[in-house]
mmCIF file of the N, C-alpha and C atoms, coordinates in Angstrom:
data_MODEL
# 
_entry.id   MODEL 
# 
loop_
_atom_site.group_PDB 
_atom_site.id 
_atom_site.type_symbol 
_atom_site.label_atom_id 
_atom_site.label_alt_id 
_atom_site.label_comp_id 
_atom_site.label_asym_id 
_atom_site.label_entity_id 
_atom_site.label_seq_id 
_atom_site.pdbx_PDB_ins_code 
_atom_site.Cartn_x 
_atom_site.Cartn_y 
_atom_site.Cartn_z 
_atom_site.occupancy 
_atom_site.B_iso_or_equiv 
_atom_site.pdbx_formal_charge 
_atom_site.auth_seq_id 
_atom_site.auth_comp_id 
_atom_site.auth_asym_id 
_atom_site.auth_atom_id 
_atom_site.pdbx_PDB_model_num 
ATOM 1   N N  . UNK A 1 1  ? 0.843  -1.183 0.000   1.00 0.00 ? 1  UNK A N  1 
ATOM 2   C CA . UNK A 1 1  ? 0.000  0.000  0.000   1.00 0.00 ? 1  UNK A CA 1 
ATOM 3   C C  . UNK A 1 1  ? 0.887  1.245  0.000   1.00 0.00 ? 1  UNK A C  1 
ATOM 4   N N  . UNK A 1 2  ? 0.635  1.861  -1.131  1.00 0.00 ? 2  UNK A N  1 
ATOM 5   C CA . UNK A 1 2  ? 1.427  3.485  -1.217  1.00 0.00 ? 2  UNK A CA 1 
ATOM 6   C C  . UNK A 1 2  ? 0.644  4.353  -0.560  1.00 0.00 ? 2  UNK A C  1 
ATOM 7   N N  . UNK A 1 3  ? 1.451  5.373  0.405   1.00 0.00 ? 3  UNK A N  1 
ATOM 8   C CA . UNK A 1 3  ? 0.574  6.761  0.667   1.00 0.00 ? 3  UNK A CA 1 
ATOM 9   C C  . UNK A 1 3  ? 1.065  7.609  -0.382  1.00 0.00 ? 3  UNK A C  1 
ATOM 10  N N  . UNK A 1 4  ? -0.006 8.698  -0.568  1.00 0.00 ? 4  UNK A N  1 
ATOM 11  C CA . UNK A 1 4  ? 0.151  9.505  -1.661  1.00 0.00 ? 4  UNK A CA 1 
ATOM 12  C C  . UNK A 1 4  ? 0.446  11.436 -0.781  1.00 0.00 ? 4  UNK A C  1 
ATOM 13  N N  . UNK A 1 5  ? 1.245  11.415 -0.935  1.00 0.00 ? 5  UNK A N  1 
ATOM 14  C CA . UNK A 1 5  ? 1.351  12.757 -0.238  1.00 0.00 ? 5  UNK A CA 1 
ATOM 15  C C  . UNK A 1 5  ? 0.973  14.168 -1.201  1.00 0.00 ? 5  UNK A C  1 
ATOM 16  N N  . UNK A 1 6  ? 0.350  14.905 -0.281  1.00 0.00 ? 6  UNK A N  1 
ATOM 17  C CA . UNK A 1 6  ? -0.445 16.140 -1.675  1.00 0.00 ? 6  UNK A CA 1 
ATOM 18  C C  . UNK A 1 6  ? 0.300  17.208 -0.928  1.00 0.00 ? 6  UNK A C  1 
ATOM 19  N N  . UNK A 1 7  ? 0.520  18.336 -1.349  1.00 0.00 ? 7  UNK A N  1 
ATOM 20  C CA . UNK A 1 7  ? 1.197  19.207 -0.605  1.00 0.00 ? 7  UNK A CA 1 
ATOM 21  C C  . UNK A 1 7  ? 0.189  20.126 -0.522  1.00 0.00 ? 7  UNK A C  1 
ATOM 22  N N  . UNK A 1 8  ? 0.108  21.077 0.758   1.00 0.00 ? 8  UNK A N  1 
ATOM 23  C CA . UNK A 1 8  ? -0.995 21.717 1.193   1.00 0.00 ? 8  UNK A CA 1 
ATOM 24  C C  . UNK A 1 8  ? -0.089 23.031 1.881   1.00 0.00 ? 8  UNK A C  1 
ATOM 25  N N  . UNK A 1 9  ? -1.334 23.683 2.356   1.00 0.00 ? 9  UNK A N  1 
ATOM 26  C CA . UNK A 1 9  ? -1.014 24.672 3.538   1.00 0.00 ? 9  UNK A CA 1 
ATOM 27  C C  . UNK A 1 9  ? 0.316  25.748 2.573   1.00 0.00 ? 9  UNK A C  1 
ATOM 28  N N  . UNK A 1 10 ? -0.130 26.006 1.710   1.00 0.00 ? 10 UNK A N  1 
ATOM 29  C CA . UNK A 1 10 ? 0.928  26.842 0.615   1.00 0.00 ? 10 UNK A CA 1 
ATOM 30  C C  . UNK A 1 10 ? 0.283  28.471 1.255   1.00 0.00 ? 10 UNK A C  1 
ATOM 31  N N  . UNK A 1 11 ? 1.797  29.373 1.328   1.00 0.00 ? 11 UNK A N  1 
ATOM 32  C CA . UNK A 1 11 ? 1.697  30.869 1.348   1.00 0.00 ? 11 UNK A CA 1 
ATOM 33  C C  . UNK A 1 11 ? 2.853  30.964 0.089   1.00 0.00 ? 11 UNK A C  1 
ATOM 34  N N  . UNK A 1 12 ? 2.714  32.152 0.057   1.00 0.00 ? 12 UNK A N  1 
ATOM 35  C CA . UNK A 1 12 ? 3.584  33.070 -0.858  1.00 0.00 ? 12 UNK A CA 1 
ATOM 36  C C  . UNK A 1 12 ? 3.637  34.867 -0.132  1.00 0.00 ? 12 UNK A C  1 
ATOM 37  N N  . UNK A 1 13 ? 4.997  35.245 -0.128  1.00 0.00 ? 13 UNK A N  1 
ATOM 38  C CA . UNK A 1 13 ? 4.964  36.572 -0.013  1.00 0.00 ? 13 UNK A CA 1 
ATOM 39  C C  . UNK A 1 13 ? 6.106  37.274 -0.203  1.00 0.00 ? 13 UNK A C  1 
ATOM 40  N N  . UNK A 1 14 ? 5.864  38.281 -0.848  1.00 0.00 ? 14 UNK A N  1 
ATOM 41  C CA . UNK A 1 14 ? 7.194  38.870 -1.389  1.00 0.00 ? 14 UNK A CA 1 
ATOM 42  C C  . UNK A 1 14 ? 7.977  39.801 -0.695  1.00 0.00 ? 14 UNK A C  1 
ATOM 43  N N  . UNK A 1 15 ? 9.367  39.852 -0.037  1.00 0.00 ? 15 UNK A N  1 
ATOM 44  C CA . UNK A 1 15 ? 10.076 40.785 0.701   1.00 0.00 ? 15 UNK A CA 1 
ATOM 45  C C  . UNK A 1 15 ? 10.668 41.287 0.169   1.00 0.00 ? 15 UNK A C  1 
ATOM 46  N N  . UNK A 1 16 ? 11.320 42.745 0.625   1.00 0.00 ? 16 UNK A N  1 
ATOM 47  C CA . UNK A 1 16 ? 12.768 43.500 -0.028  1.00 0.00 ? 16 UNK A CA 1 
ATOM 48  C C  . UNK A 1 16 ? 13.799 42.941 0.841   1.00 0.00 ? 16 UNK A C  1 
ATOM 49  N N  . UNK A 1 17 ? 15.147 42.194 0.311   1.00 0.00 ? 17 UNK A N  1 
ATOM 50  C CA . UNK A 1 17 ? 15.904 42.503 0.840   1.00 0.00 ? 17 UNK A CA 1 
ATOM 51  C C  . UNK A 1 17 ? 17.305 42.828 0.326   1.00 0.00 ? 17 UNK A C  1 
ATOM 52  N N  . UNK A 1 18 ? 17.986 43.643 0.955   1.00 0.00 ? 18 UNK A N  1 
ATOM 53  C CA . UNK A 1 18 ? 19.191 44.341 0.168   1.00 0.00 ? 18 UNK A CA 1 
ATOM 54  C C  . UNK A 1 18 ? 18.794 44.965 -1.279  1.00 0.00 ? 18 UNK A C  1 
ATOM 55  N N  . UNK A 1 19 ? 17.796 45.436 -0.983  1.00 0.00 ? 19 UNK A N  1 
ATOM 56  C CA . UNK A 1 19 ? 17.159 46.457 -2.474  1.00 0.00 ? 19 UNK A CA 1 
ATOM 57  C C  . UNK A 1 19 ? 16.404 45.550 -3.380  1.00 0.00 ? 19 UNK A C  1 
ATOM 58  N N  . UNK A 1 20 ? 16.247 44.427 -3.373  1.00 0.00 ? 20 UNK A N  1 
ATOM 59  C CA . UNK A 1 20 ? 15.755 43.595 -4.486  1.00 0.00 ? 20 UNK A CA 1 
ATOM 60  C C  . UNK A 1 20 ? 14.911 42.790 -3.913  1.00 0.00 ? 20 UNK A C  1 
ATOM 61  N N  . UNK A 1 21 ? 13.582 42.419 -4.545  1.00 0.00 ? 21 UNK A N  1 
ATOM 62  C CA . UNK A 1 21 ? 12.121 41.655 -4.030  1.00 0.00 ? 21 UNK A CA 1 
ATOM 63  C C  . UNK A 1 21 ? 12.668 40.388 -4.808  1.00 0.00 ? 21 UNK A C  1 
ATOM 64  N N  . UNK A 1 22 ? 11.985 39.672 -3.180  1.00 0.00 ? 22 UNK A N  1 
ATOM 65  C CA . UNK A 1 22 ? 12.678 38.207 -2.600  1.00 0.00 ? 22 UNK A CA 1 
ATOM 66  C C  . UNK A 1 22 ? 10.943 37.301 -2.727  1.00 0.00 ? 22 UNK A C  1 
ATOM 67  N N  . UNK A 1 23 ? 10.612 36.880 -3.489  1.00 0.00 ? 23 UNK A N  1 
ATOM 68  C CA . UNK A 1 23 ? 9.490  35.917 -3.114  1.00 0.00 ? 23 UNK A CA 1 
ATOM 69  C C  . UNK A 1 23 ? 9.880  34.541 -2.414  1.00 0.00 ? 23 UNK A C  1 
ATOM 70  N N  . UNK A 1 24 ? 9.092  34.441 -1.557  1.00 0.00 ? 24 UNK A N  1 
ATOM 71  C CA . UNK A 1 24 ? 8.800  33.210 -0.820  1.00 0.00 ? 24 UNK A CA 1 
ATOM 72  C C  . UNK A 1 24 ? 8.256  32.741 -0.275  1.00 0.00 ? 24 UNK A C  1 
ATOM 73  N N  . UNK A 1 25 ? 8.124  31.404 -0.899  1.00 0.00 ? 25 UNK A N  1 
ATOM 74  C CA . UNK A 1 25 ? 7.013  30.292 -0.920  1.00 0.00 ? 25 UNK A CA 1 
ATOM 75  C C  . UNK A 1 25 ? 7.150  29.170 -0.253  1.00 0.00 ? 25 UNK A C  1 
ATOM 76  N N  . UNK A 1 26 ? 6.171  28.640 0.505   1.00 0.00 ? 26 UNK A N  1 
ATOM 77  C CA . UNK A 1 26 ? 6.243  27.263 1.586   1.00 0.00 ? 26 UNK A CA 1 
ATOM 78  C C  . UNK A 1 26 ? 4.981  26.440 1.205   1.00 0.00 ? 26 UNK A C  1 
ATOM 79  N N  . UNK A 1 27 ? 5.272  25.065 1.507   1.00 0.00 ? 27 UNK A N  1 
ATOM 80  C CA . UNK A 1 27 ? 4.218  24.287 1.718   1.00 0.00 ? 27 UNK A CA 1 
ATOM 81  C C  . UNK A 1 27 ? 4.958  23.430 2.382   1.00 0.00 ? 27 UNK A C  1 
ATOM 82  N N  . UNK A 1 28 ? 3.376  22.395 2.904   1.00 0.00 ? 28 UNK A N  1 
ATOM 83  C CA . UNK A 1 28 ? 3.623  21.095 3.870   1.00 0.00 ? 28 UNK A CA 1 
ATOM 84  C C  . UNK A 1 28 ? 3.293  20.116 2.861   1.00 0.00 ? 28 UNK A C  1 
ATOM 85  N N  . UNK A 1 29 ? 4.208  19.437 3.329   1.00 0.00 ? 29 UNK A N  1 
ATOM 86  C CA . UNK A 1 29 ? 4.461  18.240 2.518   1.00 0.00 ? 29 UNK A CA 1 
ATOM 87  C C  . UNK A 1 29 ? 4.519  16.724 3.387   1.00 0.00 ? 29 UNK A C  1 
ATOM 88  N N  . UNK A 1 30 ? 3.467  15.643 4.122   1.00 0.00 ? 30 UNK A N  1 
ATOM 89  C CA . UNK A 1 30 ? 3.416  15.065 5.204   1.00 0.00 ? 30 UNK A CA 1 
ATOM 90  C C  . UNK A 1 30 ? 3.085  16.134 6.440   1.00 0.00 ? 30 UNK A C  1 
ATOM 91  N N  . UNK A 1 31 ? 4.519  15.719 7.305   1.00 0.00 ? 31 UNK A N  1 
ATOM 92  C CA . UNK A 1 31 ? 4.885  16.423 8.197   1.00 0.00 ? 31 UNK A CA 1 
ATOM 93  C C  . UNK A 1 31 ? 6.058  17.596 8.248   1.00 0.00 ? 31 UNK A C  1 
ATOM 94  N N  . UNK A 1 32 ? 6.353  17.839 7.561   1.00 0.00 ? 32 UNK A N  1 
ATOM 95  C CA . UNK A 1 32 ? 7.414  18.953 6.502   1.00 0.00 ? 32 UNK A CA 1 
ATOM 96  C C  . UNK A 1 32 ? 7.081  19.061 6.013   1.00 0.00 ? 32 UNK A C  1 
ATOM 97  N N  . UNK A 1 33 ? 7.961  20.837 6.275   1.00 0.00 ? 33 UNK A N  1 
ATOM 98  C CA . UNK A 1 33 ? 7.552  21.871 5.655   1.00 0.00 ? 33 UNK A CA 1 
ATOM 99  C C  . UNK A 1 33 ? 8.723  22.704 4.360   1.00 0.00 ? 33 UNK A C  1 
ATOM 100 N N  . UNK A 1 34 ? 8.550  22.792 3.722   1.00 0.00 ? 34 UNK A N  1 
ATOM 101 C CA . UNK A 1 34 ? 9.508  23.443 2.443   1.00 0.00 ? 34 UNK A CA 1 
ATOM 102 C C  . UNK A 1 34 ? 9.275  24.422 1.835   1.00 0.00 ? 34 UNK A C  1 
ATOM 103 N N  . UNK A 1 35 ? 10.407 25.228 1.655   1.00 0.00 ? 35 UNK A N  1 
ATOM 104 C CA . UNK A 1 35 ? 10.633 26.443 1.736   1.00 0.00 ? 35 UNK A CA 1 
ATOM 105 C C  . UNK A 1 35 ? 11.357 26.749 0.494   1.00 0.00 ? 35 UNK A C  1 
ATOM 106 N N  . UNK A 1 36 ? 11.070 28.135 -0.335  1.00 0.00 ? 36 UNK A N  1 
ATOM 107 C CA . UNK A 1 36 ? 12.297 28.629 -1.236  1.00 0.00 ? 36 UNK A CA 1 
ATOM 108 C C  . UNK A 1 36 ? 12.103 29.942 -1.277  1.00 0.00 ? 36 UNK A C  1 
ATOM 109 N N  . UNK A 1 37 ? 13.352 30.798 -1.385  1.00 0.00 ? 37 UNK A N  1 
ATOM 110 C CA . UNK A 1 37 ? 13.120 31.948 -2.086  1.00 0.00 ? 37 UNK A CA 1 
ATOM 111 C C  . UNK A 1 37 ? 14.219 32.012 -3.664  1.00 0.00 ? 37 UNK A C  1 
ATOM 112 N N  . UNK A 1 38 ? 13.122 33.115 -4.008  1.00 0.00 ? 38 UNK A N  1 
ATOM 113 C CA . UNK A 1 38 ? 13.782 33.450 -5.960  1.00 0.00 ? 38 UNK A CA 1 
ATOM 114 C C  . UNK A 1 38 ? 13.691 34.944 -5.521  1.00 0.00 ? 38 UNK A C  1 
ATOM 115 N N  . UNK A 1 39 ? 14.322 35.688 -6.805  1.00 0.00 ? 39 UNK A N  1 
ATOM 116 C CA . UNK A 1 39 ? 14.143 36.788 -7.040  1.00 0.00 ? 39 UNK A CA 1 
ATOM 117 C C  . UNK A 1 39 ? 13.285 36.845 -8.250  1.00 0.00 ? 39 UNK A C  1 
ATOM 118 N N  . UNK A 1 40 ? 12.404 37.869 -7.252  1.00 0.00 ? 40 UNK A N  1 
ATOM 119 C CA . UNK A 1 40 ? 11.193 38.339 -7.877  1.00 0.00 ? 40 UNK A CA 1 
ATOM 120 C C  . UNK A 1 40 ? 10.849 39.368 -8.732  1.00 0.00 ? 40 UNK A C  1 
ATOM 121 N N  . UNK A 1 41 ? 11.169 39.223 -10.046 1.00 0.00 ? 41 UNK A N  1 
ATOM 122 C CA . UNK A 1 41 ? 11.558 40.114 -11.300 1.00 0.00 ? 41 UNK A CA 1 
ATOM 123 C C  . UNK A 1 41 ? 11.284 39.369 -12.475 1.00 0.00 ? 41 UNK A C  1 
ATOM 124 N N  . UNK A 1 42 ? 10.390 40.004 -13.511 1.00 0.00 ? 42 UNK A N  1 
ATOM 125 C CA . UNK A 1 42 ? 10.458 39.265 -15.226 1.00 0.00 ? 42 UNK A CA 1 
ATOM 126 C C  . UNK A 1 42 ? 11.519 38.630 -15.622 1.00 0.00 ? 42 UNK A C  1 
ATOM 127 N N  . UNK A 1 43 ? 11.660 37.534 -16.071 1.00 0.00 ? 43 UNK A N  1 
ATOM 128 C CA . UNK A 1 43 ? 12.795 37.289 -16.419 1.00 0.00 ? 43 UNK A CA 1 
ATOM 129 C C  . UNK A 1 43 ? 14.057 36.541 -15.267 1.00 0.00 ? 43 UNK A C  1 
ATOM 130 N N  . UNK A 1 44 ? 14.182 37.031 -13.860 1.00 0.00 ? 44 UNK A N  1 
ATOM 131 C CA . UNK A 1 44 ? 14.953 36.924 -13.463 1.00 0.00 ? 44 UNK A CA 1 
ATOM 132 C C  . UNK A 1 44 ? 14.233 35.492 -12.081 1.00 0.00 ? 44 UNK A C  1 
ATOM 133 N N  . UNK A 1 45 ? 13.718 34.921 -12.429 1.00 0.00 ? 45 UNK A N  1 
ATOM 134 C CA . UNK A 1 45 ? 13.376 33.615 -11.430 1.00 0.00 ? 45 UNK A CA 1 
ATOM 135 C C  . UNK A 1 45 ? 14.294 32.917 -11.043 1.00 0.00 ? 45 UNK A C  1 
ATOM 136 N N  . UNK A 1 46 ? 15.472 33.348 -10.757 1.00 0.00 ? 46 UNK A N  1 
ATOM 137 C CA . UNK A 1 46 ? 16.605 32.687 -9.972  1.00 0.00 ? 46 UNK A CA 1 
ATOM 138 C C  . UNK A 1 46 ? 16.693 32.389 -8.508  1.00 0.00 ? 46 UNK A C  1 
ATOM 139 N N  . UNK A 1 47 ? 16.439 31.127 -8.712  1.00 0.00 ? 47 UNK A N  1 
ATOM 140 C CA . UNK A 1 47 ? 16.158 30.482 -6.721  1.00 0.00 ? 47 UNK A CA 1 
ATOM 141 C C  . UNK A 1 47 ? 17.252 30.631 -6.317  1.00 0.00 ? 47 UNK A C  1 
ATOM 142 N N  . UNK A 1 48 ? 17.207 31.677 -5.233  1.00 0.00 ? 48 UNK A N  1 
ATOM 143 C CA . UNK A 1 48 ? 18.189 31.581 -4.053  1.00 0.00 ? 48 UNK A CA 1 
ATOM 144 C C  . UNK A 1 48 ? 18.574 30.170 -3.287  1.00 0.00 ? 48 UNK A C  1 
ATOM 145 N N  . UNK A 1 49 ? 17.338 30.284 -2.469  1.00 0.00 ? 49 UNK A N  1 
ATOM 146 C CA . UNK A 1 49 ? 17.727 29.225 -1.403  1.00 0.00 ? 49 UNK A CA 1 
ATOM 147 C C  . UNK A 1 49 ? 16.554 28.334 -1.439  1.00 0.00 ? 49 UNK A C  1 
ATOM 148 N N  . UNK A 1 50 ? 16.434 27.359 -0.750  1.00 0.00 ? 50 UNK A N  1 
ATOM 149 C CA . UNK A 1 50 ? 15.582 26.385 -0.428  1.00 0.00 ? 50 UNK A CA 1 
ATOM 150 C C  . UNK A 1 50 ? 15.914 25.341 0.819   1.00 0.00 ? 50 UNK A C  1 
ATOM 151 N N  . UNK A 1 51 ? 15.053 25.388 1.844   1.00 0.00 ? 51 UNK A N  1 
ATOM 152 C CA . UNK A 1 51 ? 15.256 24.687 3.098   1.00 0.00 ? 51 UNK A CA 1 
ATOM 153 C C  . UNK A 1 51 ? 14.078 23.712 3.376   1.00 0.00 ? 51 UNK A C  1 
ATOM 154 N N  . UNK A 1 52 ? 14.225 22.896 4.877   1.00 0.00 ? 52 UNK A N  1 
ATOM 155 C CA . UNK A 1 52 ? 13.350 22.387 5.120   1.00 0.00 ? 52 UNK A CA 1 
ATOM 156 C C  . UNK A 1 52 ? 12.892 22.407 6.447   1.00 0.00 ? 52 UNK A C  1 
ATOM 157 N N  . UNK A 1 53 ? 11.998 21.951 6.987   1.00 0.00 ? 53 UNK A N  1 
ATOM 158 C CA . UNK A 1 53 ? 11.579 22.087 8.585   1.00 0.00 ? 53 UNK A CA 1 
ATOM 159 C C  . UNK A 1 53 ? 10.378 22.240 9.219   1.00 0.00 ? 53 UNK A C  1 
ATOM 160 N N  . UNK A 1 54 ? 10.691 21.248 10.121  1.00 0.00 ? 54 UNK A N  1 
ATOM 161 C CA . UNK A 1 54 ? 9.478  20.839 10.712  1.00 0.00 ? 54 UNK A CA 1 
ATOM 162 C C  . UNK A 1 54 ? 8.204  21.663 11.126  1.00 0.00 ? 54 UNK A C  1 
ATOM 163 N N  . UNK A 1 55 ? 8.636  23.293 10.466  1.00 0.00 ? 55 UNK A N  1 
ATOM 164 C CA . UNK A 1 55 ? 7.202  23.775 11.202  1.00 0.00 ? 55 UNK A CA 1 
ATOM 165 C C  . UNK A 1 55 ? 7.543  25.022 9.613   1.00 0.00 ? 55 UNK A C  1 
ATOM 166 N N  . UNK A 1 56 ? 6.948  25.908 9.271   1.00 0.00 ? 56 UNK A N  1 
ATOM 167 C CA . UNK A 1 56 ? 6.779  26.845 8.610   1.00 0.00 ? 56 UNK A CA 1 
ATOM 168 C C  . UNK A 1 56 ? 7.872  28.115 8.951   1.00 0.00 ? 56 UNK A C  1 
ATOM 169 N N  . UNK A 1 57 ? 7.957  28.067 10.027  1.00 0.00 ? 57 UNK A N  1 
ATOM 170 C CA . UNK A 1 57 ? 8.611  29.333 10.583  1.00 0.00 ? 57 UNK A CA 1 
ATOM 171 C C  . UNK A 1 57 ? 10.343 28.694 10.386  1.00 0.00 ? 57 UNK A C  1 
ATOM 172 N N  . UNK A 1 58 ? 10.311 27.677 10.358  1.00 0.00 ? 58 UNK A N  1 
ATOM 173 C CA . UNK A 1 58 ? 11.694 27.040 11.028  1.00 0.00 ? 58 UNK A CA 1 
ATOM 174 C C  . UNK A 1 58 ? 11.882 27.194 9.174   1.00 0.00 ? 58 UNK A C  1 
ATOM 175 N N  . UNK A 1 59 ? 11.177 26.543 8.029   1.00 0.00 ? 59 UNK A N  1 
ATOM 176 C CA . UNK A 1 59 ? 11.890 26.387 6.934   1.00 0.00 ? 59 UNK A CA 1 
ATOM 177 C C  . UNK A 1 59 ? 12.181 27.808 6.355   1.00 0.00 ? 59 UNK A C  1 
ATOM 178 N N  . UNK A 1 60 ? 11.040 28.712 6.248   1.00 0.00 ? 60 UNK A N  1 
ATOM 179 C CA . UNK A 1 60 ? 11.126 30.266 5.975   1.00 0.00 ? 60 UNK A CA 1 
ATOM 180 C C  . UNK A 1 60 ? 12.423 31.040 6.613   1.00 0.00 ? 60 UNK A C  1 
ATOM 181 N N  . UNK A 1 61 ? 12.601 30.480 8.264   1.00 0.00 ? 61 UNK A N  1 
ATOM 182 C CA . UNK A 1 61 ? 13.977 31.046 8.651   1.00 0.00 ? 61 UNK A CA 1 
ATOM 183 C C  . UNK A 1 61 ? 14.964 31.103 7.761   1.00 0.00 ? 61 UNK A C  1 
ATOM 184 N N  . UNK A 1 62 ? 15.070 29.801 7.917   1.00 0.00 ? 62 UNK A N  1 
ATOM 185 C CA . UNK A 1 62 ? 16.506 28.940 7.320   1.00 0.00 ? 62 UNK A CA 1 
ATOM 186 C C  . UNK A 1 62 ? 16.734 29.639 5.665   1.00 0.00 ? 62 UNK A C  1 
ATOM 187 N N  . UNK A 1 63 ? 15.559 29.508 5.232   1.00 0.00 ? 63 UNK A N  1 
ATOM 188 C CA . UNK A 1 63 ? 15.780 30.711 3.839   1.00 0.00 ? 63 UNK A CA 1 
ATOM 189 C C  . UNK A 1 63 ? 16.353 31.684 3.795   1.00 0.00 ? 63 UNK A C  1 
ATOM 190 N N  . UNK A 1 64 ? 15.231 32.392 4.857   1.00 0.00 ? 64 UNK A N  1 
ATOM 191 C CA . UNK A 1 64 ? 15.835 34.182 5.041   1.00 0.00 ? 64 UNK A CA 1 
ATOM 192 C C  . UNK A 1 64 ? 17.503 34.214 4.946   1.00 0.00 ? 64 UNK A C  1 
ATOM 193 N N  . UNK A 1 65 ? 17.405 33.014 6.269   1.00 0.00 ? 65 UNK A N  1 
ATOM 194 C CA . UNK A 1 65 ? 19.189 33.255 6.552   1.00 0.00 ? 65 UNK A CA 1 
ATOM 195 C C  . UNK A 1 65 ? 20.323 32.988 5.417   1.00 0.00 ? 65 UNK A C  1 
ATOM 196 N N  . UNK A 1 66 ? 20.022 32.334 4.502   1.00 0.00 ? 66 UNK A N  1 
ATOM 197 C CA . UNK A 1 66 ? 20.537 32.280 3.257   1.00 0.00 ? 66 UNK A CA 1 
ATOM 198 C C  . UNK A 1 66 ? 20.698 33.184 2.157   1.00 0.00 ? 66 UNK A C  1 
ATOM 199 N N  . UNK A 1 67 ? 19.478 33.857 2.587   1.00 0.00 ? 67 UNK A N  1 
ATOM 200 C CA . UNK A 1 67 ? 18.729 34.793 0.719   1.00 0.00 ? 67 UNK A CA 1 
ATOM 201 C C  . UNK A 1 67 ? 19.811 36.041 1.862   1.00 0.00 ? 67 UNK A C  1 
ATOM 202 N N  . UNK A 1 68 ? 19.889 36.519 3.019   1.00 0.00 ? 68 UNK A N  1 
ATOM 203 C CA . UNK A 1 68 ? 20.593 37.510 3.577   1.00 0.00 ? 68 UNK A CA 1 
ATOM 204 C C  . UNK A 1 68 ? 21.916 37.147 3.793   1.00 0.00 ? 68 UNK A C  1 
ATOM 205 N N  . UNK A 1 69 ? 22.459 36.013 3.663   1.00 0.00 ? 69 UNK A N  1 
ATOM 206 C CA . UNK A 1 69 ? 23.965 35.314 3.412   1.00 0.00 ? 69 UNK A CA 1 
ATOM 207 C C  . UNK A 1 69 ? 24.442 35.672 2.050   1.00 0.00 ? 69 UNK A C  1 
ATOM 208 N N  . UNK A 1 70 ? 24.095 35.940 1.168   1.00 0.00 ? 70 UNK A N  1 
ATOM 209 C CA . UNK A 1 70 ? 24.364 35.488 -0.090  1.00 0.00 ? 70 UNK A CA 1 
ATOM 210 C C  . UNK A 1 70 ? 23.992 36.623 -0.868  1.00 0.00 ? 70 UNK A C  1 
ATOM 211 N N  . UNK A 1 71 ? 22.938 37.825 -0.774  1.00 0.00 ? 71 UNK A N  1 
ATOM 212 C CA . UNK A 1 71 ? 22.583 39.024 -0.843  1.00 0.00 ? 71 UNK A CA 1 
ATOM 213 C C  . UNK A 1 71 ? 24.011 39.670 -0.305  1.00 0.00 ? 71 UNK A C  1 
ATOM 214 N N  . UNK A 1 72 ? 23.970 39.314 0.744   1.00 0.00 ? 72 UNK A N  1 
ATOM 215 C CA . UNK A 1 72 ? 24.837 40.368 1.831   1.00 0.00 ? 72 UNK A CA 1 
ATOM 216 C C  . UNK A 1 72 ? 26.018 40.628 1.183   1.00 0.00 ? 72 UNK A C  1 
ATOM 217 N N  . UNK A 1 73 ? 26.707 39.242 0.554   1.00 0.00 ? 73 UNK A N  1 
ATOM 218 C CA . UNK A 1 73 ? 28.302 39.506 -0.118  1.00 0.00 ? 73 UNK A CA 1 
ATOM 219 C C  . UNK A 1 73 ? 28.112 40.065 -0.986  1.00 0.00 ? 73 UNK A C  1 
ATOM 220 N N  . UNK A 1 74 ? 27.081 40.818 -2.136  1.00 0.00 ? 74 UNK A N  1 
ATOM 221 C CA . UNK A 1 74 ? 26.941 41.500 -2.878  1.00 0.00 ? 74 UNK A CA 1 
ATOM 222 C C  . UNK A 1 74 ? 26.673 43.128 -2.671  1.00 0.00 ? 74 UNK A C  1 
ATOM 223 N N  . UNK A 1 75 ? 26.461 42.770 -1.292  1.00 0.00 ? 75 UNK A N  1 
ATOM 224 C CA . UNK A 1 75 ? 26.207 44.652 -1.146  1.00 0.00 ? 75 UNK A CA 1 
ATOM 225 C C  . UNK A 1 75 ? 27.859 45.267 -0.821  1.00 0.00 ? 75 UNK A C  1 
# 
């Protein structure tokens, strides 16, 4: 017997950070939760980061802390 996992509980919302809009998007997936941010521009859909974690807040962190790791050496 296969379980079929559907992914649910999806947000989206777009931040500035270091001058440039950061979308990011989560869903639950089981019991995890997954996370990415891109830059949010025509043309420019380049995923930053992508994490995982057991609650919404924990995978969205773990993003931030990346998309502001990796932003940051560019400012």
């Amino acid at each position: 017997m296969s379980t079929n996992l559907v992914a649910e509980d999806h947000a989206r919302r777009v931040e500035q950070v270091a001058g440039n809009p950061i979308a990011i998007s989560s869903h639950r997936l089981g019991n995890t939760y997954y996370a990415k941010a891109e830059i949010d521009q025509p043309g420019a859909k380049a995923r930053i980061a992508q994490a995982e974690g057991e609650s919404r807040a924990e995978a969205e962190g773990k993003v931030m802390a990346e998309v502001q790791r990796v932003l940051g050496k560019k400012s």
